[in-house]
N, C-alpha and C positions, 0 to 999 in steps of 0.2 A: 384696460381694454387691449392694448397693444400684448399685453402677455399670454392673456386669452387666447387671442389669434395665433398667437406663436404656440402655445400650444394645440391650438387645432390643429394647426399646419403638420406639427410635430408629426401626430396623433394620426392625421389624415397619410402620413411615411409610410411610417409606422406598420398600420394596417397592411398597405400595399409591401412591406417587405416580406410582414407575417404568410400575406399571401403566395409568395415566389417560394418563401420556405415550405408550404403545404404541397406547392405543385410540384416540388420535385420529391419529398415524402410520395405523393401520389404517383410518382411514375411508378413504383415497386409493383401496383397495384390496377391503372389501368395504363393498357399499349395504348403507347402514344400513337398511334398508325393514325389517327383523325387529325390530333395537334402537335405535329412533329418541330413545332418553334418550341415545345416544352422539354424536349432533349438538348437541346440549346445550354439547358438553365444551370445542370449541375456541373459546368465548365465555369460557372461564375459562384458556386455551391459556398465555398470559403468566406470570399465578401459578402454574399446575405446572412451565411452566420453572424460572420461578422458584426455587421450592422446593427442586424437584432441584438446580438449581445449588450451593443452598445445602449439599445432602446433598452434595454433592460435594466440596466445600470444607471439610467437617464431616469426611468418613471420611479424607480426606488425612490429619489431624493424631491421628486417633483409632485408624483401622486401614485402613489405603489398600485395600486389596482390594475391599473394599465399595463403594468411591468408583464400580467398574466398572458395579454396579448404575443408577447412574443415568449415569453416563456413556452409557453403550450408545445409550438410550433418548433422551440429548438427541443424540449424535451422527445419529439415526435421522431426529429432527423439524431437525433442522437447516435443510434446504430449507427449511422451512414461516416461518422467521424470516424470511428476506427479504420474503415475503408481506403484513408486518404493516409489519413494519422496512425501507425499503430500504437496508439499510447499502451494496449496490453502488455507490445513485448516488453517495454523499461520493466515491467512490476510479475511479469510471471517468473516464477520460481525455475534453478534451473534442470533443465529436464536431465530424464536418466538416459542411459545409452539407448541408440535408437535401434529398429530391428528391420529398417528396412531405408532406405534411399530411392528417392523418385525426382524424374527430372524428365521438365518439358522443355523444348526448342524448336522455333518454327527455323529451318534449315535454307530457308529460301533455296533451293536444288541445291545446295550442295555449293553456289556459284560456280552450276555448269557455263552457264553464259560469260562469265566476268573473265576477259580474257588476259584483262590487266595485269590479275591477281590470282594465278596458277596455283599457289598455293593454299588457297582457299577449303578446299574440300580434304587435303590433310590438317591443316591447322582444327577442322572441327572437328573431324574424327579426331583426335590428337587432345584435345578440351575434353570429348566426351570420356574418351580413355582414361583421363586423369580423374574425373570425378568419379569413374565408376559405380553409376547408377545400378541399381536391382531390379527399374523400371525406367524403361526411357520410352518417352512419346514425343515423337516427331511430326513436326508440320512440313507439309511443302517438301516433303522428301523427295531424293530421286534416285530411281534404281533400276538397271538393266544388266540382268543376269548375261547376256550375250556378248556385253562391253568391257572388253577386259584393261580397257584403259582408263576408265572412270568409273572405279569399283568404289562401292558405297556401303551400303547394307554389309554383305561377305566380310568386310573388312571390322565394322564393329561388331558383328557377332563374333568372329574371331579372339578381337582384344576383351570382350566382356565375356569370353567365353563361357558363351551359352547361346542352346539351338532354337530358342521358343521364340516364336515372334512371328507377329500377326500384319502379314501387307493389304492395302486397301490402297483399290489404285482406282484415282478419281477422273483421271485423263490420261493420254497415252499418244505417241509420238511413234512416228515411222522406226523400224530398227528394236520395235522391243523398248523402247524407251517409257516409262512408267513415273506417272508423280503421284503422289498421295497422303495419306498416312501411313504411319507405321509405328506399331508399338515393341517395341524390344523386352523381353524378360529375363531374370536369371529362375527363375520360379517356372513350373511348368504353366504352361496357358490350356484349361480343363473346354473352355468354349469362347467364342469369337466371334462377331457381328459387326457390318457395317453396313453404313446406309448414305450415299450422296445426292444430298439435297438436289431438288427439281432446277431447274434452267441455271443450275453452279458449278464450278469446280470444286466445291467445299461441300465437308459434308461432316463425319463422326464417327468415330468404332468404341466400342467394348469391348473388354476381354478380361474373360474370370478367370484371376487366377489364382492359381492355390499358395497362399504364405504360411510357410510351415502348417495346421492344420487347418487354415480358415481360407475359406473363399472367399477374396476380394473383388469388385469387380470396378476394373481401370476404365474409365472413360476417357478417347483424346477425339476432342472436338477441337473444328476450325472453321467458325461462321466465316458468313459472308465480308470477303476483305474491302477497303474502302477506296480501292480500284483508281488512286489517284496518279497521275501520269508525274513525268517531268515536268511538264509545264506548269500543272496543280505547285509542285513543289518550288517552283521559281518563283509564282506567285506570293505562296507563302512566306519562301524566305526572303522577300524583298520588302513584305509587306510596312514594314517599318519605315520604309523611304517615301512611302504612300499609297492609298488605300486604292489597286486596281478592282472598281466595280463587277466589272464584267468577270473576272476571273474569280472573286470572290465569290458571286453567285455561283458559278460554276462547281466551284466547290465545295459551297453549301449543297447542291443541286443534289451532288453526286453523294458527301456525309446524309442528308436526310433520306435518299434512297435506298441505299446500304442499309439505315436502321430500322427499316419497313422492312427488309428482309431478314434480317437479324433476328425480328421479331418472334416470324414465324418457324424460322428455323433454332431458334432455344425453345420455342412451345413442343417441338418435336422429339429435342433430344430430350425436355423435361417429361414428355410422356412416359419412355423406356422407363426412365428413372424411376417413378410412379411408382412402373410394376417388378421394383428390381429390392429384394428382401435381404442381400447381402450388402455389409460395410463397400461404400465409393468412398472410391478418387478420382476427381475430376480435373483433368490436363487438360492444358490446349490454352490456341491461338482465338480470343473470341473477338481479337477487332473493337472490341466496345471499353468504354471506360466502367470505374465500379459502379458507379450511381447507375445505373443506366438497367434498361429493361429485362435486356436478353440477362446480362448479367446477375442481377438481383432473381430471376426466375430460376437458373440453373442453380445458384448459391443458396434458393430456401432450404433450411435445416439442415443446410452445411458451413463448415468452417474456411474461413481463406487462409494458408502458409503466413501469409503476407502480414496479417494483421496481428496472428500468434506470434507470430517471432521477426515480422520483418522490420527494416529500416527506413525510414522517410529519405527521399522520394519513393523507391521503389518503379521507376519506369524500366518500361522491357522494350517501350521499341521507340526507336530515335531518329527520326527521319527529318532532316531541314532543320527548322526548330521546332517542328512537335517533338514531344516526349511525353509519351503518354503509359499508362500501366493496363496493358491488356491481354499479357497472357498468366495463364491464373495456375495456380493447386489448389483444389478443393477436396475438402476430406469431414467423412461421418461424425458423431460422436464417438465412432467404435475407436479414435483414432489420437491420438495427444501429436501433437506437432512439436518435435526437439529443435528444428531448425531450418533457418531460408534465408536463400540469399539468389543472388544476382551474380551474373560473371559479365561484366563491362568489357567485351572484347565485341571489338565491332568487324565480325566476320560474316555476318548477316544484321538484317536491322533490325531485328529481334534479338534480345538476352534472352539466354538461357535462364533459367528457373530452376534450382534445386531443394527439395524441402526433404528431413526427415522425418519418419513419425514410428510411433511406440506403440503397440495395440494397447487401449486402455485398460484393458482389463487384465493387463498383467503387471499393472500401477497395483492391482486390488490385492494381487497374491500374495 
C-alpha cells in the first residue's frame, strides 16, 4: 500500500513537471501577452529538464510506460538545449576559411556620459579596429557630425576603411546630437530601411548588401530594453542578503512589461522578414533571453553563431549579477558559420559578438 502511494505521488510530480516542460515548448508558439508568469519558466528551463530526466530514469526501473510521460516532453524541448548548450560546436567539423566577418555590439553611446572613464569611446573604437569586421552593427550608437570632440562613426569608418554605412537615428539631443543604429560595411550597401518602433527609443534597420555577387540582407535590431534603474540593480545585487518584496515586484513589474513589448515588436520585424527572398543576418541587442518569444520568432528557420560554434555560457551582457545571453547573430541556410566568440571587455555592459561565415554553396564547388 504504502508503495502504491509513493508512487502516486511520484506520478502525480511527474505530470506537473511534464507540464512546466510543455509550457515553455509552447512559448515558441503562443505570446504570452495574456500569461506573462509563463516567461518566468525558462529561467528555471535546466532544472525541469532536469527533473524530468530524472523521472525518466526513475519509471524505467519502476514501470517504463510512465517514463513516456516525460520523455514526450523532453523530446519536444529538445531544440531548445542547443540554445543554452552548444553541444554542436564539440562535434562539427572544422570549417573552411570564412568569406566574411560580422559583429554586433550594443555601444551603450560610446560612454558619452561616463565621465570617470574618458577613455571609453577610444578603447571601443580601438576593439572594433582590431577585429576588423566586413559588417559591423551597432546598438545604442552615438554620433554627431558637428562635434569634433567626440568623434565616433568618422573615426571607424576611417580605421575599417570603408564609406558605406547606414545611420538610423532613433532620438536626438540638442547640438546635432544623434543615438541610434548603425550598420557599417566594407561591401557596398545597394538599399537601406529603418523603422522605430511606436512609444520607443528602439527600433531596427536593414541593409542589402552586396558580398561579392550575392545580395545579403543585414538586419540590426534593438527591442525594447528592460529600462531597469540603479535602484532595480541594488536590489538585485543584494538579493541574496534577503528577499526586498517591494523591489522585487518592481522589477518583475517592469521585466513582464518590456516582454509585452517585445512581443509586438519581433512580430514586426518578423514581418519584413517574411517578404525578404535574399540570404539574412540577423544582429542586434534583443533584451530577451533564447527561450523566449520575441526571440524564437525572429530565429524561425534561422541558425544562431552561438550554438554552431559557440562556448557555454555565452553571456553578452553583465549587469550586477545578471548575466544573461541576449544579443544574437542569426544567419539563413545560405550561410555555414566558421566561428563565434565573445570579447569579455567590460567597456559597455554588453559584449561584443563576432561570428564568421562561408556562403554554403561554395562548400558545393
Amino acid at each position: 500500500m504504502k508503495k502504491k502511494k509513493a508512487n502516486k505521488a511520484l506520478l502525480i510530480i511527474n505530470i506537473l513537471a511534464s507540464i512546466l516542460l510543455l509550457a515553455i515548448y509552447g512559448i515558441e508558439f503562443i505570446p504570452p501577452s495574456k500569461f506573462l508568469f509563463l516567461s518566468l519558466l525558462p529561467f528555471l528551463f535546466t532544472i525541469i529538464l532536469i527533473v524530468n530526466i530524472i523521472f525518466v530514469l526513475i519509471w524505467i526501473f519502476v514501470r517504463w510506460k510512465y517514463s513516456l510521460i516525460s520523455l514526450i516532453s523532453i523530446l519536444l524541448v529538445i531544440k531548445y538545449v542547443a540554445l543554452i548548450y552548444p553541444i554542436q560546436s564539440f562535434f562539427s567539423s572544422k570549417s573552411k576559411e570564412a568569406d566574411f566577418k560580422v559583429m554586433t555590439y550594443n555601444v551603450m553611446i560610446f560612454g558619452l556620459y561616463d565621465w570617470e572613464n574618458t577613455n571609453i569611446r577610444t578603447d571601443m573604437i580601438q576593439l572594433i579596429s582590431d577585429e576588423n569586421p566586413d559588417v559591423l552593427c551597432l546598438q545604442e550608437a552615438y554620433w554627431n557630425n558637428s562635434n569634433s570632440n567626440f568623434k565616433t562613426l568618422k573615426i571607424i569608418l576611417e580605421n575599417l576603411n570603408t564609406k558605406y554605412v547606414h545611420k538610423a537615428t532613433m532620438t536626438t539631443a540638442k547640438g546635432g546630437q544623434n543615438f541610434g543604429l548603425v550598420t557599417i560595411s566594407k561591401f557596398p550597401i545597394l538599399n537601406s530601411y529603418s523603422e522605430k518602433f511606436d512609444n520607443s527609443y528602439n527600433g531596427f534597420t536593414y541593409s542589402d548588401i552586396l558580398i561579392d555577387a550575392d545580395t545579403v540582407r543585414v538586419y540590426n535590431v534593438h527591442l525594447q530594453s528592460l529600462e531597469f534603474n540603479q535602484r532595480d540593480y541594488t536590489v538585485i545585487e543584494n538579493i541574496s542578503e534577503g528577499i526586498n518584496d517591494l523591489g522585487v515586484k518592481t522589477i518583475l513589474k517592469k521585466y513582464l512589461k518590456s516582454i509585452k513589448i517585445r512581443i509586438k515588436q519581433a512580430e514586426i520585424v518578423r514581418g519584413t522578414m517574411n517578404d525578404c527572398h535574399y540570404p539574412i543576418l540577423v544582429c542586434g541587442d534583443f533584451n530577451d533571453i533564447p527561450i523566449s518569444y520575441s526571440y524564437l520568432k525572429l530565429a524561425k528557420n534561422l541558425k544562431d553563431s552561438f550554438s554552431a560554434c559557440g562556448r557555454y555560457p555565452g553571456y553578452t551582457w553583465v549587469n550586477s549579477k545578471l548575466k544573461l545571453r541576449i544579443d544574437y547573430i542569426l544567419y539563413s541556410k545560405d550561410f555555414k558559420c566558421c566561428s563565434h566568440k565573445l570579447i569579455e571587455k567590460n567597456l559597455s555592459d554588453h559584449y561584443p559578438v563576432i561570428a564568421e561565415f562561408r556562403f554554403a554553396k561554395n562548400d558545393k564547388q
